[in-house]
FIFI-608130 format. One record per atom (N, C-alpha, C): residue in one letter; atom name; x, y, z negated. Coordinates in pm, whole numbers. Each point is the difference from the previous one (the first is absolute). Example, Ala and Ser with C-alpha at 12.3 -4.5 7.8 and 13.67 -1.06 7.14 Angstrom:
<nodes>
{residuo: a atomo: N xx: 1319 yy: -569 zz: -780}
{residuo: a atomo: CA xx: -89 yy: 119 zz: 0}
{residuo: a atomo: C xx: 90 yy: 120 zz: 0}
{residuo: s atomo: N xx: -35 yy: 105 zz: 72}
{residuo: s atomo: CA xx: 82 yy: 119 zz: -6}
{residuo: s atomo: C xx: -77 yy: 109 zz: -73}
</nodes>
This chain:
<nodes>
{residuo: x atomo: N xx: 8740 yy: 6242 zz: -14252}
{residuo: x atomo: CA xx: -85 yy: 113 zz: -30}
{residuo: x atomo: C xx: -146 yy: -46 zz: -10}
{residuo: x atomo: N xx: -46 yy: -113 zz: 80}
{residuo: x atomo: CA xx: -129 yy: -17 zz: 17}
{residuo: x atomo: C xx: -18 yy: -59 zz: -107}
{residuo: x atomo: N xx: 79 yy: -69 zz: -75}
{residuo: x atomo: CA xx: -49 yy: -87 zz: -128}
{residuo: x atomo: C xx: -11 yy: 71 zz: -147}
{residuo: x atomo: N xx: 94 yy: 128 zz: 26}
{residuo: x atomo: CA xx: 22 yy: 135 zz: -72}
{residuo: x atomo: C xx: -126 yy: 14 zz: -56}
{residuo: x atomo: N xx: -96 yy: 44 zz: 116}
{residuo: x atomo: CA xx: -106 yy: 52 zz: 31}
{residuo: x atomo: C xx: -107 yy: -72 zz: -78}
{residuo: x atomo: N xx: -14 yy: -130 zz: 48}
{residuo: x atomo: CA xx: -137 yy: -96 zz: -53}
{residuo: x atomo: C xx: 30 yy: -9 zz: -158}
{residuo: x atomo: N xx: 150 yy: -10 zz: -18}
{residuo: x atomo: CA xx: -2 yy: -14 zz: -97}
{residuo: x atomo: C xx: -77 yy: 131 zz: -144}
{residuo: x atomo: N xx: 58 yy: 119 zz: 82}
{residuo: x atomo: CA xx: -41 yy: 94 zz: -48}
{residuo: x atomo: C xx: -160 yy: 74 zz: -2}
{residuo: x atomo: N xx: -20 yy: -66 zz: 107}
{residuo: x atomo: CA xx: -186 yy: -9 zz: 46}
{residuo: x atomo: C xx: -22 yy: 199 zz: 59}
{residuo: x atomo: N xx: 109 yy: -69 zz: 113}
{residuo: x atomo: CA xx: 4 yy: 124 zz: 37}
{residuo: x atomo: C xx: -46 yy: -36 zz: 181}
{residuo: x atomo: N xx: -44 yy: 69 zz: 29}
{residuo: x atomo: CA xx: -120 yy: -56 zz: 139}
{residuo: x atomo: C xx: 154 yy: 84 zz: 144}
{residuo: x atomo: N xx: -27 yy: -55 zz: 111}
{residuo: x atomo: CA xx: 103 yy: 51 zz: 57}
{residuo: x atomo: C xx: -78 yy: 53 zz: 126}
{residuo: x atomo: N xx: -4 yy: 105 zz: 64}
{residuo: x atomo: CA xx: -35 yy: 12 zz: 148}
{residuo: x atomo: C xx: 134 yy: 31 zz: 42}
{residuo: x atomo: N xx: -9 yy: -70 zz: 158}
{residuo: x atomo: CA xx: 105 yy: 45 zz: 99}
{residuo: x atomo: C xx: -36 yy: -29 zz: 156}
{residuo: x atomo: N xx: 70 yy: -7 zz: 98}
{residuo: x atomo: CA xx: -58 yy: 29 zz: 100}
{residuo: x atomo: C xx: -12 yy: -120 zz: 66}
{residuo: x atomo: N xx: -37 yy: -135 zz: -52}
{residuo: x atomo: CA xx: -65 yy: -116 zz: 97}
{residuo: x atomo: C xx: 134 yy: -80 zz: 12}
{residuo: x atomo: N xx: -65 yy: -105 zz: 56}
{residuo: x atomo: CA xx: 94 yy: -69 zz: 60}
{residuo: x atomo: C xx: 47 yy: -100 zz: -91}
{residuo: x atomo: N xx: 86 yy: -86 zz: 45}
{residuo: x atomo: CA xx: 55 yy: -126 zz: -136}
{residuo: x atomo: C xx: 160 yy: 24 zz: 67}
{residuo: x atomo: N xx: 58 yy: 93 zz: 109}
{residuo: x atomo: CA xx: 154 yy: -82 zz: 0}
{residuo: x atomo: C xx: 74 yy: 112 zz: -84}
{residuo: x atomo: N xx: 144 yy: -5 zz: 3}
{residuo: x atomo: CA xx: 111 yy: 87 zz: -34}
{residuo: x atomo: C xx: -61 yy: 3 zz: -204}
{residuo: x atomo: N xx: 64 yy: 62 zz: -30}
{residuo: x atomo: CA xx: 14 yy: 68 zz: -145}
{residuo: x atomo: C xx: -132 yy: 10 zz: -34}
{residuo: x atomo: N xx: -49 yy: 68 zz: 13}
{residuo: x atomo: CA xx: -145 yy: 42 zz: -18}
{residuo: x atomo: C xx: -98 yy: -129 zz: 29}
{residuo: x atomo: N xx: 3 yy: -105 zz: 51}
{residuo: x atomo: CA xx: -30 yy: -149 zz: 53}
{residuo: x atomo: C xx: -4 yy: -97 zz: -144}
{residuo: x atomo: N xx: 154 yy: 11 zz: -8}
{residuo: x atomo: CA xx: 14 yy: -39 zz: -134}
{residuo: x atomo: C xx: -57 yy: 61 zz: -103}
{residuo: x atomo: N xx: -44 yy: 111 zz: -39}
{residuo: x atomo: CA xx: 23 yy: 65 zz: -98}
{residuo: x atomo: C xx: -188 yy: -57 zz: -20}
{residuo: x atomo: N xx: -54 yy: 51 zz: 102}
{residuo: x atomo: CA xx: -127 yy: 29 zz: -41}
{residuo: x atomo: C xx: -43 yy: -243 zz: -5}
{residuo: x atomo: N xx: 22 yy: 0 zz: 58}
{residuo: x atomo: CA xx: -22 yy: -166 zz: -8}
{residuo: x atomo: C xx: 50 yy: -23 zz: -158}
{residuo: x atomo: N xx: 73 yy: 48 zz: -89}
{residuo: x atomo: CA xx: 85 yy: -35 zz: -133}
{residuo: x atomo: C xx: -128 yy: 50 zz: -106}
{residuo: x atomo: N xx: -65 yy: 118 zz: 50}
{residuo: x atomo: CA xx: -81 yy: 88 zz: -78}
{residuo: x atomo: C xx: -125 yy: -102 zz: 31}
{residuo: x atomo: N xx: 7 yy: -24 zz: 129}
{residuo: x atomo: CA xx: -163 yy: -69 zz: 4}
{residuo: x atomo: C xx: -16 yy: -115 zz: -76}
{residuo: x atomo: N xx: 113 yy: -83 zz: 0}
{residuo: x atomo: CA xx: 27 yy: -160 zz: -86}
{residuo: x atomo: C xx: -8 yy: 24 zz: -114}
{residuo: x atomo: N xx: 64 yy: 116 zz: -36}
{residuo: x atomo: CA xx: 2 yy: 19 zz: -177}
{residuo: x atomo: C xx: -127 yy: 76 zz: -51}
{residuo: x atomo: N xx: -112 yy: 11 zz: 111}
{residuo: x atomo: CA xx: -97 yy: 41 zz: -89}
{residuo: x atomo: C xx: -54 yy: 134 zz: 44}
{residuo: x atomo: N xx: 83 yy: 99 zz: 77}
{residuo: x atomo: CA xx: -24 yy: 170 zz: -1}
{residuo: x atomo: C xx: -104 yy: -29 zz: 117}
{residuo: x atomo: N xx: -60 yy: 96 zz: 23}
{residuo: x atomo: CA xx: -93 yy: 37 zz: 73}
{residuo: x atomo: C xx: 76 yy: 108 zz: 103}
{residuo: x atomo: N xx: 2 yy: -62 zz: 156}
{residuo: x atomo: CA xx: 61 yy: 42 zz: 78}
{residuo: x atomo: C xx: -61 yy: 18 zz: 113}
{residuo: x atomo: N xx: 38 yy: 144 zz: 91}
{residuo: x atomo: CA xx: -94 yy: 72 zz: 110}
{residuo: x atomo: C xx: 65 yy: 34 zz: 41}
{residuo: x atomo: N xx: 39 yy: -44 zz: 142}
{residuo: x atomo: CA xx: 79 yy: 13 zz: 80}
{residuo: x atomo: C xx: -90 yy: 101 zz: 151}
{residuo: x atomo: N xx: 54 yy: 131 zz: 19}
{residuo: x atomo: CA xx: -99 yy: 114 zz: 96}
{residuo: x atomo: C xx: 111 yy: -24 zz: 130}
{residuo: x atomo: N xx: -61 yy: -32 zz: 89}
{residuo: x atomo: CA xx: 84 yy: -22 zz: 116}
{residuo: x atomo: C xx: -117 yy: 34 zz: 129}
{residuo: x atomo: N xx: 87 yy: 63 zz: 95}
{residuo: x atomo: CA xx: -108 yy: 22 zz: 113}
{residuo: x atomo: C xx: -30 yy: -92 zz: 62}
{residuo: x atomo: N xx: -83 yy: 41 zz: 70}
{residuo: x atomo: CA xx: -88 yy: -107 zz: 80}
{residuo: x atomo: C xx: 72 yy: -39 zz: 125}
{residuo: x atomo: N xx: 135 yy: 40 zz: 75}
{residuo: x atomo: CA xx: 73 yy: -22 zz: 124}
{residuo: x atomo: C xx: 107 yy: -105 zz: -87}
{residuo: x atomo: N xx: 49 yy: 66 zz: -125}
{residuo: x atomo: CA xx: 58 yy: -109 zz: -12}
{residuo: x atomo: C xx: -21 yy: -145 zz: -86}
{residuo: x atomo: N xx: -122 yy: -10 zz: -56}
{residuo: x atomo: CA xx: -92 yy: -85 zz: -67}
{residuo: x atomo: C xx: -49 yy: -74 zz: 169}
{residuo: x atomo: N xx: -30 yy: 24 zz: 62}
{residuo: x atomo: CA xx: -8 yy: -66 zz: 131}
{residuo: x atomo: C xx: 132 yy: -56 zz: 100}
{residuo: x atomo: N xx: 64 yy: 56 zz: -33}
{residuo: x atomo: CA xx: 125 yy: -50 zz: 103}
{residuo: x atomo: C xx: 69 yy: -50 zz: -37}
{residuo: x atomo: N xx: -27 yy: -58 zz: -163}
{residuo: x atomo: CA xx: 52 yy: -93 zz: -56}
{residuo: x atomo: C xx: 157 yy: 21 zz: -20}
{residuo: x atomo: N xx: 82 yy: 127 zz: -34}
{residuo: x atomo: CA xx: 116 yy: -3 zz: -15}
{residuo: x atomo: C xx: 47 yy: 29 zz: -148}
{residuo: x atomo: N xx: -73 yy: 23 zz: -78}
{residuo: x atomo: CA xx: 48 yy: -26 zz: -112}
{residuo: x atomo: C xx: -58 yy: -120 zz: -70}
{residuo: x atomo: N xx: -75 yy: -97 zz: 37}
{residuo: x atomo: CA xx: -23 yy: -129 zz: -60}
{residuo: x atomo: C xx: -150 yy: 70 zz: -122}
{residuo: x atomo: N xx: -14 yy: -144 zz: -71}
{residuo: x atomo: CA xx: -154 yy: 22 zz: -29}
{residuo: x atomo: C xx: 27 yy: 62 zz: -130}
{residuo: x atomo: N xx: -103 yy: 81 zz: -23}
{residuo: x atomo: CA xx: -19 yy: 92 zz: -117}
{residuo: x atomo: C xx: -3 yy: -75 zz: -132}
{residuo: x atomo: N xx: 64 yy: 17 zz: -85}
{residuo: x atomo: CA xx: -3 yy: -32 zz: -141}
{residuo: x atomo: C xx: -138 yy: 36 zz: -100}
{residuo: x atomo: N xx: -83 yy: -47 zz: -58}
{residuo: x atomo: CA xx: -74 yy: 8 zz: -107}
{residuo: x atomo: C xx: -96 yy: 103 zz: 134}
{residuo: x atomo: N xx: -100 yy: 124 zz: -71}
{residuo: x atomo: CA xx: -98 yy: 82 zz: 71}
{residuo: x atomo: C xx: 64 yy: 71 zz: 136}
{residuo: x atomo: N xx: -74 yy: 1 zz: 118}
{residuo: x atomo: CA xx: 57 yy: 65 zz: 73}
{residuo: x atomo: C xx: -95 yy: 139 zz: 75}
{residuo: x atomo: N xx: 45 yy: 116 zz: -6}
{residuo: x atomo: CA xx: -92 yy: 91 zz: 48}
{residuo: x atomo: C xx: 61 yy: 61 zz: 128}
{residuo: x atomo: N xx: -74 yy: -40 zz: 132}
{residuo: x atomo: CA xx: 49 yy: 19 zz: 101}
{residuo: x atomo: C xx: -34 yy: 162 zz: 75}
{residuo: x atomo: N xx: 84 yy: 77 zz: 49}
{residuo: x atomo: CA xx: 13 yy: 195 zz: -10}
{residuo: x atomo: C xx: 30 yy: 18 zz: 194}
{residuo: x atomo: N xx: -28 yy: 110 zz: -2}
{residuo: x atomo: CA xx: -27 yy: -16 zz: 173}
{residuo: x atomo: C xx: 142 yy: 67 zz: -4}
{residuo: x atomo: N xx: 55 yy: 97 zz: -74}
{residuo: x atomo: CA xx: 125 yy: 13 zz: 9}
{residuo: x atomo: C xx: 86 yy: -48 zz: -80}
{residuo: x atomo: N xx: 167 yy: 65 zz: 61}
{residuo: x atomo: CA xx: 93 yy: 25 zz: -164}
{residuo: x atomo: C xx: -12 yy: 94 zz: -74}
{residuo: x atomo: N xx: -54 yy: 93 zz: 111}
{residuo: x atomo: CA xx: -17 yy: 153 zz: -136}
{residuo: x atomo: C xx: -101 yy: -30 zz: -121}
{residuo: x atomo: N xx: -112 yy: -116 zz: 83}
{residuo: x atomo: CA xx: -145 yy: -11 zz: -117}
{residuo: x atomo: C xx: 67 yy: -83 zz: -52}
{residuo: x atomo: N xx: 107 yy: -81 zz: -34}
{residuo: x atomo: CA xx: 61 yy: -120 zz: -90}
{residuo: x atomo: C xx: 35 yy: 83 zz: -130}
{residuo: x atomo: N xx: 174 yy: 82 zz: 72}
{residuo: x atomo: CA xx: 28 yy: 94 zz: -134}
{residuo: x atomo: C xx: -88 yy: 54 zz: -11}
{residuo: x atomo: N xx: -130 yy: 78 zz: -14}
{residuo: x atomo: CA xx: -72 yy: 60 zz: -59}
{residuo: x atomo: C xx: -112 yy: -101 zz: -68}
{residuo: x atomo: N xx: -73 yy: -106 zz: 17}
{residuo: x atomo: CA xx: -4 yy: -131 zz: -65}
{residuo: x atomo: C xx: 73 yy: -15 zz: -136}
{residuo: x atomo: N xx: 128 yy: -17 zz: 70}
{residuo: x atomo: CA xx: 71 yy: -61 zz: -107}
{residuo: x atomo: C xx: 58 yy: 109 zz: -89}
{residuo: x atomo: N xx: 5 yy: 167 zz: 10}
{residuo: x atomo: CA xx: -10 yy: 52 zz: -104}
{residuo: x atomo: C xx: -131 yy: -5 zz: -72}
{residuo: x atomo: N xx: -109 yy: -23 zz: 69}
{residuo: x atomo: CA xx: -150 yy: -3 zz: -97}
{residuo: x atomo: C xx: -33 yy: -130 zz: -66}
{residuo: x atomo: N xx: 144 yy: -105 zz: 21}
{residuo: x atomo: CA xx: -21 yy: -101 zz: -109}
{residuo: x atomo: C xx: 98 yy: -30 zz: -72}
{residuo: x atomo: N xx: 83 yy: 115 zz: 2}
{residuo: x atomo: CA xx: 156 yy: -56 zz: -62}
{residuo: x atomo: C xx: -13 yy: 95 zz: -143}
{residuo: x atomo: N xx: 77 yy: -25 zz: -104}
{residuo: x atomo: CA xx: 31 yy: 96 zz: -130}
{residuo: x atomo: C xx: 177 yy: 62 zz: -8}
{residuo: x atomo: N xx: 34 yy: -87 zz: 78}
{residuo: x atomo: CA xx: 170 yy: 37 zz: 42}
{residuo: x atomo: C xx: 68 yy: -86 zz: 126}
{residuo: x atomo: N xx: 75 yy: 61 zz: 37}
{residuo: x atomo: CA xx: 69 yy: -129 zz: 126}
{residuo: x atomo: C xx: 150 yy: -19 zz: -15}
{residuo: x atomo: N xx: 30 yy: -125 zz: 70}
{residuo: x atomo: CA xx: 114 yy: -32 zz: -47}
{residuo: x atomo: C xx: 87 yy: -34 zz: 159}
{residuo: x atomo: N xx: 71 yy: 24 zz: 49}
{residuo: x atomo: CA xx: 32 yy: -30 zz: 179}
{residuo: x atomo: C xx: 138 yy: -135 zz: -61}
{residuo: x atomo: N xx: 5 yy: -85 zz: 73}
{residuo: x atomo: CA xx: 95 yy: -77 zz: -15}
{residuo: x atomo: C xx: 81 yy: 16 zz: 165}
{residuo: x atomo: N xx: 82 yy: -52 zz: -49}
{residuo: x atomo: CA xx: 89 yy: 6 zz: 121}
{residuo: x atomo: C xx: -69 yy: -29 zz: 160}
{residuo: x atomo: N xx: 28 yy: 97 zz: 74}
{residuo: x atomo: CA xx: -96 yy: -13 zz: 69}
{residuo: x atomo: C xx: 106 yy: 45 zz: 186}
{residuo: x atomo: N xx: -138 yy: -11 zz: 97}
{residuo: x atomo: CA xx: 33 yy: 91 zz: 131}
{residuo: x atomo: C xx: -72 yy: 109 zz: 31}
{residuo: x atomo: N xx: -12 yy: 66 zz: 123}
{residuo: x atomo: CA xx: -62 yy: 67 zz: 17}
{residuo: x atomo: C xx: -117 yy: 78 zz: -58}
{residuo: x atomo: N xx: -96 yy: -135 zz: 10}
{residuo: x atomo: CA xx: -151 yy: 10 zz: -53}
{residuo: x atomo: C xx: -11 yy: 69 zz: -164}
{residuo: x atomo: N xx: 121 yy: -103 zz: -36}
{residuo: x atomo: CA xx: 22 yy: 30 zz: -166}
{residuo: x atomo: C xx: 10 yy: 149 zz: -51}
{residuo: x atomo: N xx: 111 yy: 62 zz: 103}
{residuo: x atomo: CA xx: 40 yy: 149 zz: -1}
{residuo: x atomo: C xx: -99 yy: 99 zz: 17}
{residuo: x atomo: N xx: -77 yy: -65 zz: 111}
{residuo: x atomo: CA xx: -65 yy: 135 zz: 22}
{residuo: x atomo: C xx: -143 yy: 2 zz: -144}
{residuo: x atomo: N xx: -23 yy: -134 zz: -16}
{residuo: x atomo: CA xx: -112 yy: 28 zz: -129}
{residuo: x atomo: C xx: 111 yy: 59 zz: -103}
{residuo: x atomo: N xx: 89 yy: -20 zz: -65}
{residuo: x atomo: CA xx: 90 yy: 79 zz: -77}
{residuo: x atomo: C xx: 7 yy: 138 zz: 41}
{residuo: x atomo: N xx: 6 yy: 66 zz: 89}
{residuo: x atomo: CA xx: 22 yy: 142 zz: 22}
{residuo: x atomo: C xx: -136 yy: 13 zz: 15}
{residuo: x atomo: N xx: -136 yy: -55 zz: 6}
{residuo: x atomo: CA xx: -137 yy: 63 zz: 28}
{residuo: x atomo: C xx: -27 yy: 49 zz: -119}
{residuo: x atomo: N xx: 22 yy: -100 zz: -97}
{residuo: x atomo: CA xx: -18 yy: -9 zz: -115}
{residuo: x atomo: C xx: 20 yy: 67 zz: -87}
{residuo: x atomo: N xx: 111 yy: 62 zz: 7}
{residuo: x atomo: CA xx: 129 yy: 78 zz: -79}
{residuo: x atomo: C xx: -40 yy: 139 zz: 43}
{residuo: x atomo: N xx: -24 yy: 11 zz: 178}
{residuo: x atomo: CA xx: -52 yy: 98 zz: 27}
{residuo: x atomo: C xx: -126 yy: 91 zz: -53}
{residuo: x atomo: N xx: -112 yy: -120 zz: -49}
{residuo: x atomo: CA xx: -113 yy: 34 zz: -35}
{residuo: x atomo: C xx: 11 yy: 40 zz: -126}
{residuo: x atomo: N xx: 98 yy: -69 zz: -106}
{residuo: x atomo: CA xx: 15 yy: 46 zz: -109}
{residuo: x atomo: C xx: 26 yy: 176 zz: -26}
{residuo: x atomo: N xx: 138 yy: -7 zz: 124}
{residuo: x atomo: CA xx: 52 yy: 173 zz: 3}
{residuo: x atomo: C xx: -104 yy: 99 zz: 14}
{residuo: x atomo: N xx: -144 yy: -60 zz: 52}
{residuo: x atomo: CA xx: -93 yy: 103 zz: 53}
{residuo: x atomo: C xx: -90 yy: 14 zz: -119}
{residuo: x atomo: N xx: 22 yy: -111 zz: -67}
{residuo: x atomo: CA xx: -109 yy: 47 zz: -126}
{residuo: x atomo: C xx: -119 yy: -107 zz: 29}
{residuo: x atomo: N xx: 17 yy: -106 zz: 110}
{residuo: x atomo: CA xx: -154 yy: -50 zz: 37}
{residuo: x atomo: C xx: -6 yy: -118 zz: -112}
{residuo: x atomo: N xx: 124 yy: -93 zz: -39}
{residuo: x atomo: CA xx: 2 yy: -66 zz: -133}
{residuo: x atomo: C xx: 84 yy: 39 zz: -75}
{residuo: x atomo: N xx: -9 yy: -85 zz: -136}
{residuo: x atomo: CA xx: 84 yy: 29 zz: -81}
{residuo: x atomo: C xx: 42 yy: -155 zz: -57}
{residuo: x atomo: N xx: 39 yy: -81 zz: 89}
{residuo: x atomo: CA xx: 21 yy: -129 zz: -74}
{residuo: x atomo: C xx: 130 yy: -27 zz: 18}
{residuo: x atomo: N xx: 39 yy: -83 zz: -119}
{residuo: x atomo: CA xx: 135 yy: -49 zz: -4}
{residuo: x atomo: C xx: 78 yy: -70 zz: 164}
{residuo: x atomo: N xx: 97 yy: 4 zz: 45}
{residuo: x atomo: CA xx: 89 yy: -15 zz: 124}
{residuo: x atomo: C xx: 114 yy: -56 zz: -51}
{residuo: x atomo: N xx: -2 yy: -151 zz: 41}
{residuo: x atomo: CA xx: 161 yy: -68 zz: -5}
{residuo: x atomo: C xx: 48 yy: -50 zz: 89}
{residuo: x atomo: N xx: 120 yy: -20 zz: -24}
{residuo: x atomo: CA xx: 99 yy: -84 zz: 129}
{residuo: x atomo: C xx: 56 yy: -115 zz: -93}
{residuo: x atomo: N xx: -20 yy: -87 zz: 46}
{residuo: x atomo: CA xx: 75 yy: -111 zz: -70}
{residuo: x atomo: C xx: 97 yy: -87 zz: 112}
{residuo: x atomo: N xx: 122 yy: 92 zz: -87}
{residuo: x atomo: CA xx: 156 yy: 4 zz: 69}
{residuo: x atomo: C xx: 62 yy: -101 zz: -9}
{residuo: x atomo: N xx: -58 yy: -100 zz: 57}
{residuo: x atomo: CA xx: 72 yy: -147 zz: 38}
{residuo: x atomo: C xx: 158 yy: 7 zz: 55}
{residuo: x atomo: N xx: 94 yy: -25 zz: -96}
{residuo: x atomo: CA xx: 116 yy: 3 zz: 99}
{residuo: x atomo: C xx: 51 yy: 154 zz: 30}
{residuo: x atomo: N xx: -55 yy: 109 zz: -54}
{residuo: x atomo: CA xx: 50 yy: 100 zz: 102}
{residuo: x atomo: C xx: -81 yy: 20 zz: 138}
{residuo: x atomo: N xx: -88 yy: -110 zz: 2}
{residuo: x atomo: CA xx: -55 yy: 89 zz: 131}
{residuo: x atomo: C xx: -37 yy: 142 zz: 10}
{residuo: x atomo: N xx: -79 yy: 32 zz: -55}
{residuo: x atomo: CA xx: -28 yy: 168 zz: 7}
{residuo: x atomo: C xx: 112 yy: 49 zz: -65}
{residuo: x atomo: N xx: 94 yy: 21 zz: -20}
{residuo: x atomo: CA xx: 94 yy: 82 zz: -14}
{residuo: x atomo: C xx: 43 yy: 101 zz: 87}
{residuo: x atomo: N xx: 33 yy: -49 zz: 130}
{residuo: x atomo: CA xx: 35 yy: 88 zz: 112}
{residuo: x atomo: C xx: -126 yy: 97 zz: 14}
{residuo: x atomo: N xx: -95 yy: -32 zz: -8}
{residuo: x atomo: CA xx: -183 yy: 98 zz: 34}
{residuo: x atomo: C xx: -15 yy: 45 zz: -121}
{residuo: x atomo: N xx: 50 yy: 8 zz: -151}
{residuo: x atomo: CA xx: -12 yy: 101 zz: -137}
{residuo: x atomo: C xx: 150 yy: 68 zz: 74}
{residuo: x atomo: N xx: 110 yy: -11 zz: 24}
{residuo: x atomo: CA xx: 71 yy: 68 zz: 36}
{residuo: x atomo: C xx: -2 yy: 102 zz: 101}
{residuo: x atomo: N xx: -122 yy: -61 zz: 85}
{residuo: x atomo: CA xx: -22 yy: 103 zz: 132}
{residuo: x atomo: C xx: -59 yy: 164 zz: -81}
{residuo: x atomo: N xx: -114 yy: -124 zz: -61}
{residuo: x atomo: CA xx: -111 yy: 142 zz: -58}
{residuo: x atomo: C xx: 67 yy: 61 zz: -110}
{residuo: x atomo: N xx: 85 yy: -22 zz: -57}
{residuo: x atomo: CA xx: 49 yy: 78 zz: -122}
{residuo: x atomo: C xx: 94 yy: 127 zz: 92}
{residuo: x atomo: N xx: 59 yy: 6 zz: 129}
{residuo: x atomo: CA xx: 41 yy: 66 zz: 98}
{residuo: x atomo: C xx: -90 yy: 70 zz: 73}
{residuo: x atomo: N xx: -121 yy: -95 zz: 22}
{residuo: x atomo: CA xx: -107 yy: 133 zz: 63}
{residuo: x atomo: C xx: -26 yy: 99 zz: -75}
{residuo: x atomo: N xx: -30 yy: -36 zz: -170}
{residuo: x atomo: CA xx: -36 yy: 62 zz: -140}
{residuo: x atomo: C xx: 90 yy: 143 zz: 53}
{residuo: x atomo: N xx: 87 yy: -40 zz: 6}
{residuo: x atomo: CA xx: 133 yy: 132 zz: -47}
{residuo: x atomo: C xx: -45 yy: 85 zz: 133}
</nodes>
């Protein structure tokens, strides 16, 4: 995805860090050229658990000031397979959309079926 990106000269924000999916992704974008800003708070930019930030880093006293950050620098988002952390920016997100506060494009990129079981949940909450 990250090479997707540079190639396409498409700039990436996400939430810090260099490990897991997002590690890769944004390190692929930074090599190939994209311009990359990684918003991560300041507890965990200090405690060193997600490893060092890829390309720009803008450090946020919260997570709430991150997703809101990173909707004021994003044009669409894309969640890759993810945990916890992943989910709940996916439902903030999605949430904010339902309220009317954005209007930007929202993807899941369904590696494998992972989100399958969680489009299956919500297509059941839907009803």
């Amino acid at each position: 995805m990250g090479k997707v990106l540079a190639k396409r000269k498409i700039h990436l924000v996400y939430g810090g860090g260099s490990l897991g999916l997002m590690g890769c992704v944004s390190t692929a974008a930074h090599v190939g050229g994209s311009q990359v800003l990684g918003i991560i708070p300041t507890a965990l930019a200090e405690g060193n658990f997600v490893g060092k930030t890829v390309g720009e880093e803008l450090r946020v006293p919260t997570m709430q000031d991150r997703i809101s950050k990173m909707l004021d620098n994003s044009d669409a988002f894309i969640a890759l397979p993810g945990g916890i952390g992943t989910l709940e920016e996916i439902f903030q997100i999605a949430s904010w959309a339902q309220l009317n506060i954005h209007h930007k494009p929202i993807g899941l990129l369904n590696v494998d079926g992972f989100f399958n079981k969680l489009l299956s949940f919500l297509d059941q909450a839907e009803e």
